[in-house]
N, C-alpha and C positions, 0 to 999 in steps of 0.2 A: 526515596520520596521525590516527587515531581514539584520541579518549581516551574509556574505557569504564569503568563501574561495573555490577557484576553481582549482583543480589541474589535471595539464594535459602536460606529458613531449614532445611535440608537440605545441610550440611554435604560429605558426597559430590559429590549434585549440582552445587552452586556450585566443589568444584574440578575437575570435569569441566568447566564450561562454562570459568572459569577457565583450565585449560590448552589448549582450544580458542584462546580468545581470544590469547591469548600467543603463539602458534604461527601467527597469522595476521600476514605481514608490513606490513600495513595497521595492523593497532593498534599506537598507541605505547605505549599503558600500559590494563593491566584492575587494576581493583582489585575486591576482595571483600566483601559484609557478608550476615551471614547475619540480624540486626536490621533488621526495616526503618526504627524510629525512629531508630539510629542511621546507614542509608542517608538519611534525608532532614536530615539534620544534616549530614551529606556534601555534600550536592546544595546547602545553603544557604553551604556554603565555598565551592566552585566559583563559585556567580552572585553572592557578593559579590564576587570575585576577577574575574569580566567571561571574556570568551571570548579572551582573550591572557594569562590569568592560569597561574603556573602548578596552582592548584587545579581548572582549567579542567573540565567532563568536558562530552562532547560527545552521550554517549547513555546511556542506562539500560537494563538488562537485567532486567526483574521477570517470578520468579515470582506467581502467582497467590491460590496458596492457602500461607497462611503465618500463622503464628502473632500475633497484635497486628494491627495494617493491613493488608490484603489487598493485593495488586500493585493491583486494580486503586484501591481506597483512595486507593495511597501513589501510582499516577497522576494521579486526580482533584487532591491536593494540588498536585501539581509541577505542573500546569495552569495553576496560578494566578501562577506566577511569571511576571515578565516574560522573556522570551526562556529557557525551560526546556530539557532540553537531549531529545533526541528519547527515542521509549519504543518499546523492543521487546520483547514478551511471549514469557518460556518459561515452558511449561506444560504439561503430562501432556493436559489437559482441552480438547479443539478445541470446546467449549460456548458457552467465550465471545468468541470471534472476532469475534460481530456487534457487543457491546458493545465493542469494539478501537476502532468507527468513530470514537462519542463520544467519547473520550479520544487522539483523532488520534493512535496508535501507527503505526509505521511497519512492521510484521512482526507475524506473529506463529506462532513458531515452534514444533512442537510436541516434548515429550520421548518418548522419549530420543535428544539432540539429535546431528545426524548432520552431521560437518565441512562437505560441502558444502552442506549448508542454514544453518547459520549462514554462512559465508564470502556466501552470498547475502545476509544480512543485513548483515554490515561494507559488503558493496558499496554497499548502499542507501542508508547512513549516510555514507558518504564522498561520494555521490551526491549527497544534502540539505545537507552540510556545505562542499563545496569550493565555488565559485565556478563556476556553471552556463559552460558552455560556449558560444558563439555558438550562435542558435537556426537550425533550420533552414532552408531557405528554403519560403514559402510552398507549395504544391501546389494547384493545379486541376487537376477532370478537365472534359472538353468532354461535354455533354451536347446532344442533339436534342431540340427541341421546338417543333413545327408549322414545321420550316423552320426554325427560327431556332438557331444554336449559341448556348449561354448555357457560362459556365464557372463552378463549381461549387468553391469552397475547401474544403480534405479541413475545414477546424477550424470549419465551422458544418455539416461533416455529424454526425447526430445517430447513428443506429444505422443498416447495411447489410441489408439482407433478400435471400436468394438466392432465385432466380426463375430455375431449372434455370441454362442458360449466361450468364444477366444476373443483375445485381444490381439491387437499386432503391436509391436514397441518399436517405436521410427528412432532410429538413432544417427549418428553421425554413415558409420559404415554400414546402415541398409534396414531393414527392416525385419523383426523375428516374431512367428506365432506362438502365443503361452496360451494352454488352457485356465484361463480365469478372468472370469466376466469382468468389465470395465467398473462397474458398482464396487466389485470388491477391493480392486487397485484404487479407486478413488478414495474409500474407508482407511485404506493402507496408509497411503502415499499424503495424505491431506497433509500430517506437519513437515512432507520434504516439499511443501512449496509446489503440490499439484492440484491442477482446480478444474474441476467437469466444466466444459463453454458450449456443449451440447450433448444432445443424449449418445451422441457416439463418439466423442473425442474429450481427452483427457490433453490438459497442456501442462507444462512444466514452467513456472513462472519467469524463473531468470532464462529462459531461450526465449522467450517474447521481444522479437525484432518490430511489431507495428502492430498497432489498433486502429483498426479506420472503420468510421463512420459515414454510410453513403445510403444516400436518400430514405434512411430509415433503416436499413441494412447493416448489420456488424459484424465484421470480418478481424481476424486476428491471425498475424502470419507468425508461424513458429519455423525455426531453421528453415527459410525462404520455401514456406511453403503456407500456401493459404489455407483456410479453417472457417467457419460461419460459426457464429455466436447466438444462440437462441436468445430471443427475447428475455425469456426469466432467468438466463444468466448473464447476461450484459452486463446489472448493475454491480454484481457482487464481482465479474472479472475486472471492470473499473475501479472498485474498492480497493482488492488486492492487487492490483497494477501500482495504484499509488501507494499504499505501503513498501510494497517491495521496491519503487523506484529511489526512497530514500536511501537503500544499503545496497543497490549494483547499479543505480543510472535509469533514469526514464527508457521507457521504449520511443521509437519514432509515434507520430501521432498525421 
């Protein structure tokens, strides 16, 4: 069960999100503060209290823009603590998403917050917090090359490129053709942490070395190679960027 603290110096707001959280039968307790110095007074009871304590809190909910320390501020702060407890951004302003990466938040949600996109973030948070499940079992696929079958582990493929009814699989040592459209690998691979960023490349989340944003343009470089991010996938690679930046490290930005 998730224990949540939601800070937000808008008074409305914080019991909108407030009654949201309550209403999810995932959280055990949401608490409020519309202060952030008195949120991080908060946040210093719970990790003197340790993660079985009952001052415990397991995630933080920061607005952005707010009066004395800004969320992202009173992020940076809680950084420094040892073992802090996770950061999900709400925010009217989808601006600063990119900076999410740095301060490894786990979401980041925009106002005015809608039940099932938060409910998607308790998921996340009970996700990082409970005890990871047995891992999958390994995957190869069989690739041909000069005669020889070699077999190919999906978790040192780097990004998929579609090549009409083949794909190519970019790995460390080079490059190999499977016949099977990029649609299907992406249906496949979606819970090993792979995400379509345009209608012909498939990327693998933890090889994500940089996101960059340039004059309206969205590029993503996987194992120092660059990649263009479609428009209607932009939002959802930034989504899944900052999830994943909380369990292996932000990408460059």
């Amino acid at each position: 069960m998730v224990r949540a603290l939601a800070v937000d110096d808008e008074q409305p707001a914080l019991e909108e999100l407030l009654y949201l959280l309550r209403a999810d039968p995932r959280v055990r307790s949401a608490e409020g503060a519309t202060d952030p110095d008195a949120a991080l007074r908060r946040i210093g009871r719970a990790l003197e209290a340790g993660p079985g304590g009952a001052d415990a809190i397991d995630v933080v909910f920061l607005d952005i823009h707010m009066a004395g320390p800004t969320g992202l501020e009173v992020a940076r702060l809680i950084a420094h603590f040892d073992r802090p407890p996770l950061i999900v951004f709400v925010t009217a302003h989808e601006g600063f998403a990119l900076q999410a990466f740095d301060l490894k938040a786990i979401d980041y949600v925009l106002k005015p917050v809608r039940r099932e996109r938060l409910a998607e973030a308790v998921r996340r948070v009970r996700e990082l917090t409970e005890p990871a499940p047995p891992g999958a079992a390994p995957e190869q696929l069989a690739v041909e090359l000069g005669g020889v079958t070699r077999f190919v582990a999906v978790e040192d493929i780097a990004f998929v490129e579609a090549q009409g009814d083949y794909a190519r699989l970019h790995t460390r040592d080079g490059s190999h053709l499977v016949r099977i459209p990029l649609s299907t690998l992406e249906e496949r691979w979606a819970d090993r942490g792979f995400v379509r960023v345009h209608r012909s490349h498939l990327v693998a989340l933890h090889r994500v070395e940089e996101l960059r944003l340039d004059a309206g343009a969205t590029t993503v470089r996987v194992a120092g190679t660059d990649l263009p991010v479609s428009r209607r996938h932009s939002r959802q690679l930034r989504d899944l960027l900052t999830r994943h930046a909380a369990r292996g490290g932000p990408p460059r930005t």
